[in-house]
N, C-alpha and C positions, 0 to 999 in steps of 0.2 A: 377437152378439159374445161373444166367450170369455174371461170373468173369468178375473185373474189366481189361481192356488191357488202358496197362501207355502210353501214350505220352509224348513229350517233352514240350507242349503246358499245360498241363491239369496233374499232376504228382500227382494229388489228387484226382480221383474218387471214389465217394463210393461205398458200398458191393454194386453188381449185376448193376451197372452201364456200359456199351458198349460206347467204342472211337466209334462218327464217321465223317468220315473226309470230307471237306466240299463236293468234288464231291458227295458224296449221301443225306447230307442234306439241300444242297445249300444255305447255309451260308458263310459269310465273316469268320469267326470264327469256331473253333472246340466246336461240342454242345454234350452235355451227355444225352444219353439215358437209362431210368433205365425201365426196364419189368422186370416181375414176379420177383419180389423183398417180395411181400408178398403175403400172399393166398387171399387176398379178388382181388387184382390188376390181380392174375393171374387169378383166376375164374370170374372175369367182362373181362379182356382183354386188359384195357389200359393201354397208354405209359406212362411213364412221361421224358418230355423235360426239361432240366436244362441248359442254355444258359445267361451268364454273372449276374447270382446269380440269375436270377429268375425264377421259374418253371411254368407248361404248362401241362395238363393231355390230351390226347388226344385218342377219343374210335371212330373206326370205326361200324358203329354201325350194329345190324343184328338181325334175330327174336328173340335171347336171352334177349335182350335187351328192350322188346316193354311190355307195359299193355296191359290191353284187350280191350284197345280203339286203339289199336296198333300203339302208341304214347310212344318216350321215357319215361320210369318209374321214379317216382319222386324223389325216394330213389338213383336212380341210378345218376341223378342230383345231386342233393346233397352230395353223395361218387365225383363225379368228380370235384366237389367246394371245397368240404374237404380236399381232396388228394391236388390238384393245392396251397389253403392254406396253408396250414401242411409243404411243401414241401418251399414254400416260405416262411414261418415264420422262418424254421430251415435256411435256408440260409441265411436268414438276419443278422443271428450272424458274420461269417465272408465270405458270396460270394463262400463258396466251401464244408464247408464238411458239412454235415447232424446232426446236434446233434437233439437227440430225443426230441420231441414238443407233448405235449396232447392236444387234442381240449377239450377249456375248455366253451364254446357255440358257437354255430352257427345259424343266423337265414337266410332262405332261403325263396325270391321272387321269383315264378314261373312266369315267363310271356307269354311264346308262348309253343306250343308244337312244336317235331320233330319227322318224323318218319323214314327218311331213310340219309344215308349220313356220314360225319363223323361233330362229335363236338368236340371243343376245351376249355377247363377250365383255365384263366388265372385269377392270383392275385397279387396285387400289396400290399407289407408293408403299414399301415398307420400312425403309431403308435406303441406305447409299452415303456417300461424299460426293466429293467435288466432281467425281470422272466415272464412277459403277454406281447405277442405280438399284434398286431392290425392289421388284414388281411383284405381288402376288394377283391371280387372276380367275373369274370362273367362269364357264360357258352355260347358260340355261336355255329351258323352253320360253315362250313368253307367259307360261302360265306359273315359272318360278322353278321346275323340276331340275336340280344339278343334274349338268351332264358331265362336264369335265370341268379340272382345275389345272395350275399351273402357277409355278415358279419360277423365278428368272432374273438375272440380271442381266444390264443393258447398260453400254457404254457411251458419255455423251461423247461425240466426235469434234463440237467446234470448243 
């Protein structure tokens, strides 16, 4: 697990979160990196990017990764729509710390397949109150090509 390192920027990272400072992530801003934070994150591999309250899952991808059409897997699609969600729904409470969110559905549109490369999982709030949030989400290549989307609501738990 990767202890959180405090800045004077960012004085609130969550468990297993990583400062990093913009020379390596070439941002105007200091962005929070969370890896191996939970066993399915660390047994797929992805990152997740937390940068001015909204989050970003990102898997470089490899034959772990592939179906037997040797095409990213769908399930694995849908875990990096989930994650990038989840991850955003909980931030929407206040822009920084994590409070636990359940996915409480999700429906996923596959649209293109990939096979080599890295993809990125971004989601955007749409909606919600106090206790159901409203996540819409999309998975690309890194060169911008939609692969899948997704919609969902996610329930805050504290």
């Amino acid at each position: 697990t990767i202890r959180p390192v405090m800045s004077a920027c960012h004085d609130r990272l969550p468990d297993g979160a990583k400062h990093l400072p913009e020379r390596q992530c070439g941002r105007p801003c200091v962005m929070k990196l969370v890896q191996n934070h939970t066993g399915a994150q660390t047994l797929i591999g992805y990152a997740i990017e937390i940068d001015k309250g909204s989050a970003r899952a990102v898997l470089d991808l490899d034959e772990r990764h592939l179906n037997r059409t040797d095409s990213l897997h769908g399930g694995l699609m849908a875990t990096l729509l989930d994650a990038a969600s989840g991850y955003t729904a909980s931030l929407s409470v206040d822009g920084e710390t994590l409070p636990a969110v359940a996915t409480v559905s999700m429906t996923v549109n596959y649209l293109s397949g990939v096979r080599s490369g890295r993809v990125i999982a971004t989601a955007k709030k749409t909606g919600g109150g106090r206790k159901l949030i409203f996540v819409d989400a999309q998975l690309a290549k890194d060169d911008g090509t939609l692969i899948a989307t997704s919609t969902g609501t996610f329930k805050l738990l504290s």
